[in-house]
C-alpha positions, 0 to 999 in steps of 0.5 A, a space after each residue: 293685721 299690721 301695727 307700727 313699731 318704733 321706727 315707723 315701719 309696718 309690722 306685720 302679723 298673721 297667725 298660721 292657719 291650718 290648711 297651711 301645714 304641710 305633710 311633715 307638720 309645719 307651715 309649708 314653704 309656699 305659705 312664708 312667701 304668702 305671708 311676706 306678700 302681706 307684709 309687702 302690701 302693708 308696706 305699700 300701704 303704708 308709703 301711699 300706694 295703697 289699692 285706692 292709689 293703684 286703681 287711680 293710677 294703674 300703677 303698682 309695685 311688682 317683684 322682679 327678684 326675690 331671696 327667701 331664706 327658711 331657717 327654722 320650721 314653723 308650727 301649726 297656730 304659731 303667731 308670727 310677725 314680720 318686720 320690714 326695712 327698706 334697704 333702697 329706693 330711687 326713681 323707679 327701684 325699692 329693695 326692702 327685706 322682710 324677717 318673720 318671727 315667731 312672736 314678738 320680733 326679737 332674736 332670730 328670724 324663722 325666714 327671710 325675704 329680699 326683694 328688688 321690685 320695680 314700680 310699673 305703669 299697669 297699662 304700657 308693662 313698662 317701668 314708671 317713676 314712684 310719685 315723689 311723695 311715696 318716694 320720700 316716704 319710703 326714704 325717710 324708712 331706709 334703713 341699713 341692710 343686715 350683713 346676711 342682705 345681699 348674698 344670695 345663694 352660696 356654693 355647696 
């Protein structure tokens, strides 16, 4: 399910099911990346590429790098949201990054999510130019990057 906050951006929510739950009680690591995956495809729902777009085109956004960050365990039946911020977009590129939270999204984030996606045409497997009003779409979303952005993993 997916509202709009203020800033225009899709927000995300999705309450954890229990075949979720893994064997130490909480929401296995596999599921944050399923639920940030929603979160994704509301976002290309919401710029225009959207499953009526990709059927028409055969054109869709694939993930080529992604960072998640586990910061805090989640519970069975939590309520989470995920808020989305595009950091970038130019001819073929987006870089976004999701932050779920429990409840409403306020404090600190459960996880994170980068990604660095490349927009593909379905039926040559190459990259291919985001349609211009997508593009600006997802440019007027841009918003700066939190300073943890960017960093990947750090050295033990």
């Amino acid at each position: 399910m997916t509202d709009n906050t203020t800033g225009g951006l899709p927000l995300f929510r999705q309450t954890v099911r229990d075949e979720w739950i893994d064997y130490n009680g909480h929401l296995s690591e596999a599921y944050y990346v399923l639920i940030f995956g929603f979160a994704t495809d509301a976002l290309m729902d919401a710029a225009g590429l959207d499953a009526a777009y990709r059927e028409r085109t055969g054109c869709s956004l694939y993930t080529v790098e992604a960072h998640v960050r586990y910061l805090r365990e989640v519970s069975r039946d939590s309520q989470l949201s995920v808020r989305t911020t595009v950091l970038g977009v130019d001819g073929k590129k987006l870089r976004l990054l999701h932050e779920m939270f429990a409840g409403e999204p306020s404090g600190e984030p459960v996880a994170t999510e980068e990604l660095f996606t490349l927009h593909i045409d379905q039926a040559t497997g190459r990259s291919a130019p985001l349609p211009p009003t997508a593009r600006e779409r997802l440019a007027g979303l841009t918003a700066p990057a939190p300073e943890w952005a960017g960093r990947g993993i750090r050295e033990v």
